[in-house]
Structure formats: C-alpha cells, structure tokens
C-alpha positions as CSV (number, residue, x, y, z in Angstrom):
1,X,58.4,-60.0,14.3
2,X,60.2,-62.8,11.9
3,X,58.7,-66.1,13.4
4,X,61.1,-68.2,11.1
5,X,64.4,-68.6,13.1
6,X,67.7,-67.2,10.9
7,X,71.7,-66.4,11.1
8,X,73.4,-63.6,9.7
9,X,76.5,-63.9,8.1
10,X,79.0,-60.6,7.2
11,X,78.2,-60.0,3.5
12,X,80.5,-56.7,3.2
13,X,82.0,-55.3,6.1
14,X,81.7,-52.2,8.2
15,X,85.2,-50.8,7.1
16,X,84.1,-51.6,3.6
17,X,81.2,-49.6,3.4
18,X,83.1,-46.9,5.2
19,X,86.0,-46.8,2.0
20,X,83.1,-47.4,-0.8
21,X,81.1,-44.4,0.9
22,X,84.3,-42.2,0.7
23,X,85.0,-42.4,-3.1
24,X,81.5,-42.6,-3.6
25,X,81.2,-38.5,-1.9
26,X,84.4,-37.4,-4.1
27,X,82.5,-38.8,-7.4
28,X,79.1,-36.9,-6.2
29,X,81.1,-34.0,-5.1
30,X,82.5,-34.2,-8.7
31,X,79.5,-34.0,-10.7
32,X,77.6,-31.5,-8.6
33,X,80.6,-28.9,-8.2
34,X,79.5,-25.5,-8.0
35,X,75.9,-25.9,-6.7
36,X,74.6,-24.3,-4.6
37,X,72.9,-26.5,-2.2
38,X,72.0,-30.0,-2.9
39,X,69.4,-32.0,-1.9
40,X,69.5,-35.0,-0.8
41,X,66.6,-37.2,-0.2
42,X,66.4,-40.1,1.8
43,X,64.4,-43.2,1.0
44,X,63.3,-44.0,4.1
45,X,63.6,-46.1,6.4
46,X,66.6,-48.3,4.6
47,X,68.6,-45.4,3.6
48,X,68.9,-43.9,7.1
49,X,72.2,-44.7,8.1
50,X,73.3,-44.5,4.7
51,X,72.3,-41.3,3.8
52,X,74.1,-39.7,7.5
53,X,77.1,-41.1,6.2
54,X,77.2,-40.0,3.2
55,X,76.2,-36.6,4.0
56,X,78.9,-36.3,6.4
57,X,81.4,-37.3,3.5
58,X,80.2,-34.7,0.8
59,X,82.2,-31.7,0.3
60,X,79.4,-29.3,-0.8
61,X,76.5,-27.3,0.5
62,X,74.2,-29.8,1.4
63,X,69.6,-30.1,2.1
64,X,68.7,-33.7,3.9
65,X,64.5,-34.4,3.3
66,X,62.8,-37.7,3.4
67,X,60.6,-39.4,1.0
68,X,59.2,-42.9,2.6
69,X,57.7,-45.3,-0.2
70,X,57.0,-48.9,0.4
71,X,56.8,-52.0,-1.6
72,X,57.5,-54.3,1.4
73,X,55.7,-54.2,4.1
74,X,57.2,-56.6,6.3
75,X,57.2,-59.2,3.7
76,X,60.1,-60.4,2.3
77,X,59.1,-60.4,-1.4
78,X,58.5,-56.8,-3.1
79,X,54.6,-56.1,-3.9
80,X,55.4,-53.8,-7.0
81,X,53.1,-52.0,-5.6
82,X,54.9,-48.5,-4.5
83,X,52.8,-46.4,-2.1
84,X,54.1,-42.7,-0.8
85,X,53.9,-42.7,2.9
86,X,55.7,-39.6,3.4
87,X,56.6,-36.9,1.1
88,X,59.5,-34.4,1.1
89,X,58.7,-31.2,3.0
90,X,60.8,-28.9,0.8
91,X,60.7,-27.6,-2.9
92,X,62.8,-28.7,-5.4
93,X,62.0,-27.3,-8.4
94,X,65.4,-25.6,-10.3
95,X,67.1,-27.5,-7.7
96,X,69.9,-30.2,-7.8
97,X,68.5,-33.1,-6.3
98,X,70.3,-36.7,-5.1
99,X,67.9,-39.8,-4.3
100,X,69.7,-42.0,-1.8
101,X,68.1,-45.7,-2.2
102,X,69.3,-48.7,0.6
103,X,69.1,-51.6,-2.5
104,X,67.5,-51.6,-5.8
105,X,66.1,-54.9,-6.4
106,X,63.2,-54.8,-8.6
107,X,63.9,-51.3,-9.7
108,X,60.0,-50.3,-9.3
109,X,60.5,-48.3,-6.3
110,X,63.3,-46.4,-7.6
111,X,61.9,-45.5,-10.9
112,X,58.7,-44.5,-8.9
113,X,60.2,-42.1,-7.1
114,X,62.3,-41.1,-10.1
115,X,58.8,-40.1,-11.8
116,X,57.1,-38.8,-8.5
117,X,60.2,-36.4,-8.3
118,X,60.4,-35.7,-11.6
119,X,56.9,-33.7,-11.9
120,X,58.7,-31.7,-10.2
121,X,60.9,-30.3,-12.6
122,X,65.0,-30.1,-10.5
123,X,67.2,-29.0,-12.0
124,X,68.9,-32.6,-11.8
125,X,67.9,-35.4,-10.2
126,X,70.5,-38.5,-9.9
127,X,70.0,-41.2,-7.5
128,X,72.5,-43.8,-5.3
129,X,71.9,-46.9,-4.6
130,X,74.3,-48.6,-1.2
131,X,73.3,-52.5,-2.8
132,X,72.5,-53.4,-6.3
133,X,71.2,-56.4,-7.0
134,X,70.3,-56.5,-10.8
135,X,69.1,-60.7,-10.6
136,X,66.0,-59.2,-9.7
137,X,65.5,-56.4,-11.6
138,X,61.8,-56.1,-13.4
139,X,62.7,-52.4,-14.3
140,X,64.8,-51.3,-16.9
141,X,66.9,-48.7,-14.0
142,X,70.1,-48.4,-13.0
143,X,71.0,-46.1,-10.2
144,X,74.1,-43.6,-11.1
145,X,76.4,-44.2,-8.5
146,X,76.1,-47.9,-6.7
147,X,77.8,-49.1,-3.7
148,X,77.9,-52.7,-4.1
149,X,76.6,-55.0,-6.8
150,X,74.8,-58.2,-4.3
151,X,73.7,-61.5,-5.8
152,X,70.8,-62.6,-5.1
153,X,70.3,-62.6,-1.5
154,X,68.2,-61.4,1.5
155,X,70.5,-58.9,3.1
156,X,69.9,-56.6,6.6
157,X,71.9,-54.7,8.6
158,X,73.3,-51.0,7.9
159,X,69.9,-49.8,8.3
160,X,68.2,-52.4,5.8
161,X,65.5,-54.6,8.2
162,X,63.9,-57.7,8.1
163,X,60.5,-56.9,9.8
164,X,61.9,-54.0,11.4
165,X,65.0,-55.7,12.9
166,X,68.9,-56.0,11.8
167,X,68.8,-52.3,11.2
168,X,71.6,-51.5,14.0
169,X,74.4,-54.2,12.4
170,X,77.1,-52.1,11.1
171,X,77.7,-54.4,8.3
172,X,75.4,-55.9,5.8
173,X,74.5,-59.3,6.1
174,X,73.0,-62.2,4.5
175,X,69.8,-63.9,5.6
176,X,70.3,-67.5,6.0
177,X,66.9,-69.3,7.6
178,X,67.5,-72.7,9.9
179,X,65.2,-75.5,10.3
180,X,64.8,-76.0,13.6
181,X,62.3,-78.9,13.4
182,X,64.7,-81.6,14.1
C-alpha cells in the first residue's frame, strides 16, 4: 500500500477513451478482415479493462487469453527485468494473434513478450498499446496501433495501478505526490 500521500488529476477522460477505443476496433477489424478467429492476449493485470473494451468493440471472431509479465512489482520505476508469471493457455501457432499492452514505457516488456510469442510461430502477431509514452523508451518498439501518446508521467486508473490501487477510475490519471510534512 503507497505510504507517500498523492492526488489524481483526469489525464484523458472516460468518454475519450471510449471514442479512441472505437476507431481503434474499426482499424484492427481492418487489418485482420477475413480471419478466422483472433486472438487476443491480455497483458495482465493493466490491460484488463482495456482489453474487455476493446473486445466488445471488434467486429470479428474473436479468442481472449492472458499472458501476466512483470517488470514492476509494486515499485514505481521499471526493473527491466521481465519475468512470465502466467502464460497463455491456448496455442497459437498459424494463428492471428493481437497483444493488448496498458502503457509502453520502457518498451522491454513489450518486446519481451513480442519474442516470447514469437517462438511460437502465428501467423501474425501485432500488438496495442492504450498509453505510449516514448520519453522513456530504452527499446527500439513501437506498438502498431496506440491509444494515446503520454508525456512523461506516472498515470493510474482504467485498470493501470499504483501498488494495486487506482485500477477502478474510469479515466486515466496523473500521479501528483503532496508533502504533507508541513
């Protein structure tokens, strides 16, 4: 639990991530016309809420699975270390496959999973990022479709936590930490 008191202030609204997520399913829906299922994995546990709205937005045949990778912890600064907690159940191989990522920061996570995926062999694999935020990035990756370029802040809310809380907000907010020693 955060022991450094903080305020959230709306970064990008609950209406705009609605209208993003909509154009965002008509440009997947786009390039993966024609398949004939499509999975979508999960980056858990930012990409939760994402992911369930984005599903419900896609006009095609769609497979939900879960990969869980973590760089975090409940730190606030990435470890570069990516570890798999939890790997997809289902197969993929010949398969169209869509990573769903909460926020690429550093990248290494993302082009982790990218290689972990990759061994085995889809058909095509593209990934989607909801927040970009390419300040930070130690990795030379670039997710295919973004949400929303960020600058250089520490966001929650629409399932992206601080220490496990802020997931519920509906919006995504920026962390601003008070000093409450006066």
């Amino acid at each position: 639990m955060p022991q450094t008191p903080y305020v959230i202030d709306e970064m990008i609204s609950a209406k705009s991530i609605a209208a993003r997520i909509e154009v965002l399913a008509r440009e997947i829906a786009t390039e993966f016309h024609g398949t004939d299922q499509l999975v979508v994995i999960g980056l858990l546990r930012g990409s939760f809420v994402f992911i369930a709205d984005l599903v419900r937005e896609l006009d095609l045949p769609v497979e939900v699975d879960f990969l869980e990778a973590s760089s975090y912890g409940n730190a606030m600064e990435s470890s570069r270390e990516v570890r798999i907690l939890k790997d997809i159940r289902g197969q993929i191989e010949g398969r169209d496959v869509l990573v769903v990522e909460d926020i690429v920061d550093t990248g290494h996570t993302l082009s982790q999973v990218i290689q972990f995926l990759s061994t085995r062999h889809p058909a095509r694999l593209r990934t989607i990022a909801l927040l970009d935020k390419p300040a930070r990035r130690e990795v030379d990756i670039v997710a295919d479709w973004t949400g929303f370029e960020i600058p250089d802040e520490f966001v929650v809310g629409y399932g992206i936590d601080f220490a496990q809380r802020n997931r519920n907000l509906p919006y995504i907010g920026k962390v601003s930490f008070t000093d409450n020693a006066g």
